[in-house]
C-alpha positions, -999 to 999 in steps of 0.1 A, spaced: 431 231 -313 400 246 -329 402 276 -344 383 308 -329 361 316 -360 349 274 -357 334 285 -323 298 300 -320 282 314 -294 245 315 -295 221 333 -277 195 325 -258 163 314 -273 130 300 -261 130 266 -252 113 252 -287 135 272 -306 164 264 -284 160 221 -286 156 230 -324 189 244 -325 204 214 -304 188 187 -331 216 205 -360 245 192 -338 268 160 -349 279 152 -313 275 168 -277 303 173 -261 300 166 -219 330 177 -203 344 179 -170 348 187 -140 310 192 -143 293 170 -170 262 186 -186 233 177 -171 196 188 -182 217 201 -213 230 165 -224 189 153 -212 179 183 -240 203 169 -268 199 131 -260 160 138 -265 170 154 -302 188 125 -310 218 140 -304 244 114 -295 267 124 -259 298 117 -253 314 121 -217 346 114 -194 329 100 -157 347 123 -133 349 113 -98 319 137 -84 282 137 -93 283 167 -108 308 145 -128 289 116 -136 255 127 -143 258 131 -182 275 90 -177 242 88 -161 220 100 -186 239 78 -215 231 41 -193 195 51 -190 194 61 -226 213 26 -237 244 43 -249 272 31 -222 291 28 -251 299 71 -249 310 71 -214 346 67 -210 366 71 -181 398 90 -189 401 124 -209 430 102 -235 399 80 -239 376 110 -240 397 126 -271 403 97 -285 363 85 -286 353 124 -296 382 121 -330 368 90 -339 331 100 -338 340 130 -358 361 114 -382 334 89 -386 297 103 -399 284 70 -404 292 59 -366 276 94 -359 244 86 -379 240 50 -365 241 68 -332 216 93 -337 193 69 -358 195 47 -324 181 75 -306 159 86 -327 142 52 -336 144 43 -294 135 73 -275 98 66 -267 112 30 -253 143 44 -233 141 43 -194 154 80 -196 123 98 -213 99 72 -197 79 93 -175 49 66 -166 73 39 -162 93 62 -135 59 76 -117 47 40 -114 83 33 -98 86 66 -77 46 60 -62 53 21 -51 85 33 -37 65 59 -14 37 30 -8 64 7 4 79 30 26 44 44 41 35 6 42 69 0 60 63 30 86 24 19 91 41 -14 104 68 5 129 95 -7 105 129 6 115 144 22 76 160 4 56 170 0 22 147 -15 -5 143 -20 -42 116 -16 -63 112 -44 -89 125 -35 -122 142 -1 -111 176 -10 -113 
């Protein structure tokens, strides 16, 4: 139980101000049924670390997602017991905490999550494949493009 003058409610702010405010937090907390979603992108890109239960939805499993892509599978766990237990030792451990945001920090510019050329390149040869495909009188089918798994 946390007690009510622990929580905070902030307003709004603009959106400089407002992934600012995110950078000051430990540990983001992605709950369910509904994970965050551009929320957890927003703290992940602060070097805030996430920490999330994979529900059994996609609204569930985005933030589980977001923590693969950003190399952190490590915070996704797959049972609220597991959840609590993950989120108590995190906060009970700053030094876990700091190796965590450190990671972030010192990787973001290399993660597949905030890779934006790396995803276009991927995004345009999927569309060239498929238009390549249909030019041919293909039927649809299911493809992969190398090194988007």
């Amino acid at each position: 139980m946390i007690a009510a003058e622990r929580v905070v409610l902030a307003p709004g702010l603009p959106a400089t101000e407002h992934l600012s405010r995110i950078a000051l937090a430990d540990l983001f907390l992605a709950t369910l049924p509904y994970n965050a979603h551009t929320t957890a992108s927003d703290a992940l890109w602060m070097g805030v670390p996430v920490l999330t239960c994979a529900g059994g939805t996609f609204a569930g499993r985005v933030a589980a997602s977001l923590l693969r892509a950003a190399g952190l599978p490590e915070l996704v766990t797959h049972a609220l017991v597991d959840y609590e237990a993950a989120a108590l030792r995190l906060a009970r451990d700053p030094a876990a905490l700091a190796a965590l945001k450190a990671k972030l920090k010192n990787e973001r510019d290399r993660l597949p999550l905030f890779d934006t050329a790396r995803y276009t390149r991927h995004l345009e040869t999927g569309f060239w494949t498929m238009w390549e495909r249909h030019q041919r009188g293909d039927k649809p089918a299911d493809f992969t493009v190398d090194g988007m798994a």
